[in-house]
Every structure is written in structure tokens, then in C-alpha cells.
VOBA-1610 file (N, C-alpha, C; in pm, whole numbers, padded with zeros to 5 digits, always signed):
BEGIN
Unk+01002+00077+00445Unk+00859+00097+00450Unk+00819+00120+00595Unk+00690+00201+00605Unk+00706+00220+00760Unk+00528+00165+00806Unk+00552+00036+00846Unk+00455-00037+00897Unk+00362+00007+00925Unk+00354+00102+01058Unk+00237+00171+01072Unk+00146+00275+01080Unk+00159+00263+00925Unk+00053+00346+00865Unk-00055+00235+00845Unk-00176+00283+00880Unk-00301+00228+00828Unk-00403+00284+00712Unk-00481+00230+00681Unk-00567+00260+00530Unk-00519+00364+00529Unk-00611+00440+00567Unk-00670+00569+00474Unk-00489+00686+00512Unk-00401+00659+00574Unk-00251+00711+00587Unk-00176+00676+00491Unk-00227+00548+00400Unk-00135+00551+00289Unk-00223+00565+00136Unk-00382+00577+00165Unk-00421+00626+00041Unk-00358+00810+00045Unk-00422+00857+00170Unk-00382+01019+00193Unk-00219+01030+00072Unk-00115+00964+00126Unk+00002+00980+00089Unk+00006+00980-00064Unk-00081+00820-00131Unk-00092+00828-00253Unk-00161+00940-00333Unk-00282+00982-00315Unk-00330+01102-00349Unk-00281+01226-00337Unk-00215+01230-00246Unk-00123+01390-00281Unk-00031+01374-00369Unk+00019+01286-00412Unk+00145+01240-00527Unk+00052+01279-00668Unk-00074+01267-00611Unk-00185+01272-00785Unk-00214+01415-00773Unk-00190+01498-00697Unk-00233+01644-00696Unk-00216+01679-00803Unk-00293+01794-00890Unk-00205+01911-01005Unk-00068+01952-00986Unk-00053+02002-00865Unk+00062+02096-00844Unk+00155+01968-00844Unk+00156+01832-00779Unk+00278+01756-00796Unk+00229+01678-00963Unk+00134+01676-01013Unk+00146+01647-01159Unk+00217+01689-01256Unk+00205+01825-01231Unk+00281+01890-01309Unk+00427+01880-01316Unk+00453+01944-01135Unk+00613+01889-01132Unk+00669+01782-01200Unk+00577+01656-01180Unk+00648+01539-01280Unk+00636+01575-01378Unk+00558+01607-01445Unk+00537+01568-01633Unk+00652+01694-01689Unk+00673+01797-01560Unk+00832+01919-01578Unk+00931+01801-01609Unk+00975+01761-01518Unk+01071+01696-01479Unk+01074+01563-01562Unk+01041+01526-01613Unk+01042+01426-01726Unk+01029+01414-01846Unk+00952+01588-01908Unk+00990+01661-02043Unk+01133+01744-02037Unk+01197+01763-01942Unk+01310+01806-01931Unk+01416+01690-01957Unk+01422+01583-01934Unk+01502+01445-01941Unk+01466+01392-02069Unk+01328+01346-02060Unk+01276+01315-02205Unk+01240+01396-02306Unk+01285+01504-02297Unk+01174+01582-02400Unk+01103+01646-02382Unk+00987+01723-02482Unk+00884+01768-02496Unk+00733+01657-02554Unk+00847+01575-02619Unk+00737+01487-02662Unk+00683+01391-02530Unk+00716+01396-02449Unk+00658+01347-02293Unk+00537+01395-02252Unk+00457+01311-02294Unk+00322+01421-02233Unk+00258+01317-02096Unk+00111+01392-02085Unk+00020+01369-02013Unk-00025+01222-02005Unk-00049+01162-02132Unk-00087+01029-02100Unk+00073+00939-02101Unk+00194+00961-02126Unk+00275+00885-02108Unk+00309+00940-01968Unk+00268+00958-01898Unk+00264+01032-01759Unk+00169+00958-01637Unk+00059+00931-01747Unk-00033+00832-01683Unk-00028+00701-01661Unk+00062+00665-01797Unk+00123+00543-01821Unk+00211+00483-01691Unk+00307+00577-01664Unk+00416+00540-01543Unk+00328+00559-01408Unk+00213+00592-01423Unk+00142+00636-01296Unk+00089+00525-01273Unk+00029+00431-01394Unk-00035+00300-01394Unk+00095+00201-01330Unk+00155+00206-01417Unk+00295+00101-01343Unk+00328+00146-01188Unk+00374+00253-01133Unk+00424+00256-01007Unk+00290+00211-00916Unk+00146+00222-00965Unk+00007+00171-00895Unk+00058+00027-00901Unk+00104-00045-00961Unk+00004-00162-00986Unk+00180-00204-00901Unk+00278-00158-00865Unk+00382-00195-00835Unk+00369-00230-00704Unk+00289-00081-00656Unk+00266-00127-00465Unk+00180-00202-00450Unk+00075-00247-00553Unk-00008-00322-00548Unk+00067-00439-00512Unk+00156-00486-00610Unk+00260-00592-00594Unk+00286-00602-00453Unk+00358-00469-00410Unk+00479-00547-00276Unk+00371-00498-00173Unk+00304-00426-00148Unk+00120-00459-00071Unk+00104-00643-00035Unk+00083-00710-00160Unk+00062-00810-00160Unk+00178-00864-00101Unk+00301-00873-00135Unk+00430-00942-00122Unk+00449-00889+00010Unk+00377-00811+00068Unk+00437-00789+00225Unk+00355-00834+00333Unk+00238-00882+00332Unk+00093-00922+00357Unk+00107-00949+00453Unk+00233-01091+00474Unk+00220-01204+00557Unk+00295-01093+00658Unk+00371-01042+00647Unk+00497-00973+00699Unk+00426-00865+00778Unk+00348-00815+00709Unk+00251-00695+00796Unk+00158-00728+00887Unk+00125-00867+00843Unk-00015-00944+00929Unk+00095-00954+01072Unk+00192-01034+01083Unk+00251-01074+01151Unk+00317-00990+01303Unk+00368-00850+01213Unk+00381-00699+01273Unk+00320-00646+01362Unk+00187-00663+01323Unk+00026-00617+01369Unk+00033-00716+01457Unk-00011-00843+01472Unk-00019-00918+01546Unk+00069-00877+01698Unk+00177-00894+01667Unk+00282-00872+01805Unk+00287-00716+01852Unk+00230-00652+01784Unk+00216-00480+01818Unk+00059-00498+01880Unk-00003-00580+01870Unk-00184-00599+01956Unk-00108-00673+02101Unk+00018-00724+02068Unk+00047-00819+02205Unk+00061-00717+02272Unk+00183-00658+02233Unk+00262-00550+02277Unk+00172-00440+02355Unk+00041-00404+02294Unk-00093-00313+02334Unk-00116-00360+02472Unk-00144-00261+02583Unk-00201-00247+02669Unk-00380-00291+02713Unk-00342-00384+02759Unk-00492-00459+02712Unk-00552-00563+02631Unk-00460-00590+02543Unk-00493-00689+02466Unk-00423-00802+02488Unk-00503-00935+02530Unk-00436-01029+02545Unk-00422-01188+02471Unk-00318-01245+02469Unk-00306-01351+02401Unk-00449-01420+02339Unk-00532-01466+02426Unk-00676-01497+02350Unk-00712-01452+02252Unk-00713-01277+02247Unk-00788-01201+02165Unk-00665-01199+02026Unk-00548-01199+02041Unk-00474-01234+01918Unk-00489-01354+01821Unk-00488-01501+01954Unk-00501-01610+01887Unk-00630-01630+01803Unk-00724-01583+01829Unk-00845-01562+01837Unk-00905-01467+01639Unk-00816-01368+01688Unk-00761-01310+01530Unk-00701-01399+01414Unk-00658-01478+01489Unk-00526-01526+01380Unk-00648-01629+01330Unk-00701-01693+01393Unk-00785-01782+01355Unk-00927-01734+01305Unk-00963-01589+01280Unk-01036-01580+01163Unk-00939-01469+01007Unk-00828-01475+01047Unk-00731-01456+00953Unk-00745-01608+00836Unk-00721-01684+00912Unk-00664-01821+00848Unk-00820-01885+00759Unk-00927-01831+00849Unk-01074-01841+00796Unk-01073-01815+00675Unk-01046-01723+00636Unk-01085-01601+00556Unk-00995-01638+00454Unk-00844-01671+00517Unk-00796-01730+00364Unk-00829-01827+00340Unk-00890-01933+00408Unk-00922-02078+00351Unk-01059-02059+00264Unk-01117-01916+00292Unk-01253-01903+00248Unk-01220-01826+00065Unk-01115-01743+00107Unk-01091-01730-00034Unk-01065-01810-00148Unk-00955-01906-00089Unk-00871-02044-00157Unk-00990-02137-00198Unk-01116-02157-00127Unk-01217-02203-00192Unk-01302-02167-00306Unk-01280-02050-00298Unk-01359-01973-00423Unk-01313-01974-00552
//
């Protein structure tokens, strides 16, 4: 996986995978393996699963990415220890604010 990409660099990526022209290619390429009886909504179907998959390791990588980020703001020209620690501690906010809800 390649860390740094931010938002809108890995919606971009996801949405061109949803194009027509690469729709099609799949639903080719998987009536050719599976069949003809492979259509459009069993197409959508696997589109729902591989979504809800990165959703998964999104989540499962969280701590791992928070952590990344963190030492790449050290690493930044200008940014100093305060302003990290400083982060981390409305990081930790924010989850204690969720965990309450």
C-alpha cells in the first residue's frame, strides 16, 4: 500500500476503476471465465464486496497510518515536536469522544 496518498488520491483511483470503459472490461472478463450468465448486477455485487473490503483494511490500517503521518510531520521542515504532540493529543480527544458516544 502506498501511504502517501491522501483523500481525494485514493477516491480519484477508486473512481476510475468505476468508469464505463473499465466496467465493461470487467463484466468482459468475467463473462468470459464465468459465462454469459454474469451480468451487471452480479458485477455490482463484487463491486460491493471489494468496497466494503478497503473499508475494512482503511480501518485495520488507521493506527499504522496515523503513526506514518505523524513521523513524516517530524520529518517536515518546520514542523516541530510541540505541534505533533499537540496533534496526537487531539487525535486521542476525538477517540475518547467517539468511545463515549
Amino acid at each position: 500500500m502506498k501511504w502517501d496518498l491522501y483523500g481525494t488520491d485514493r477516491k480519484d483511483i477508486i473512481l476510475a476503476d468505476l468508469g464505463p470503459k473499465n466496467l465493461e472490461c470487467d463484466l468482459r472478463r468475467y463473462q468470459e471465465y464465468l459465462g454469459d450468465d454474469f451480468g451487471v448486477s452480479e458485477l455490482l455485487m463484487l463491486i460491493d464486496i471489494k468496497a466494503k473490503a478497503a473499508i475494512a483494511e482503511a480501518i485495520n490500517d488507521a493506527p499504522e497510518f496515523l503513526i506514518h503521518q505523524l513521523c513524516s510531520a517530524l520529518d517536515a521542515r518546520g514542523y516541530g515536536l510541540g505541534d505533533t504532540s499537540c496533534a496526537i493529543d487531539h487525535v486521542a480527544e476525538a477517540i475518547e469522544n467517539l468511545a463515549a458516544d
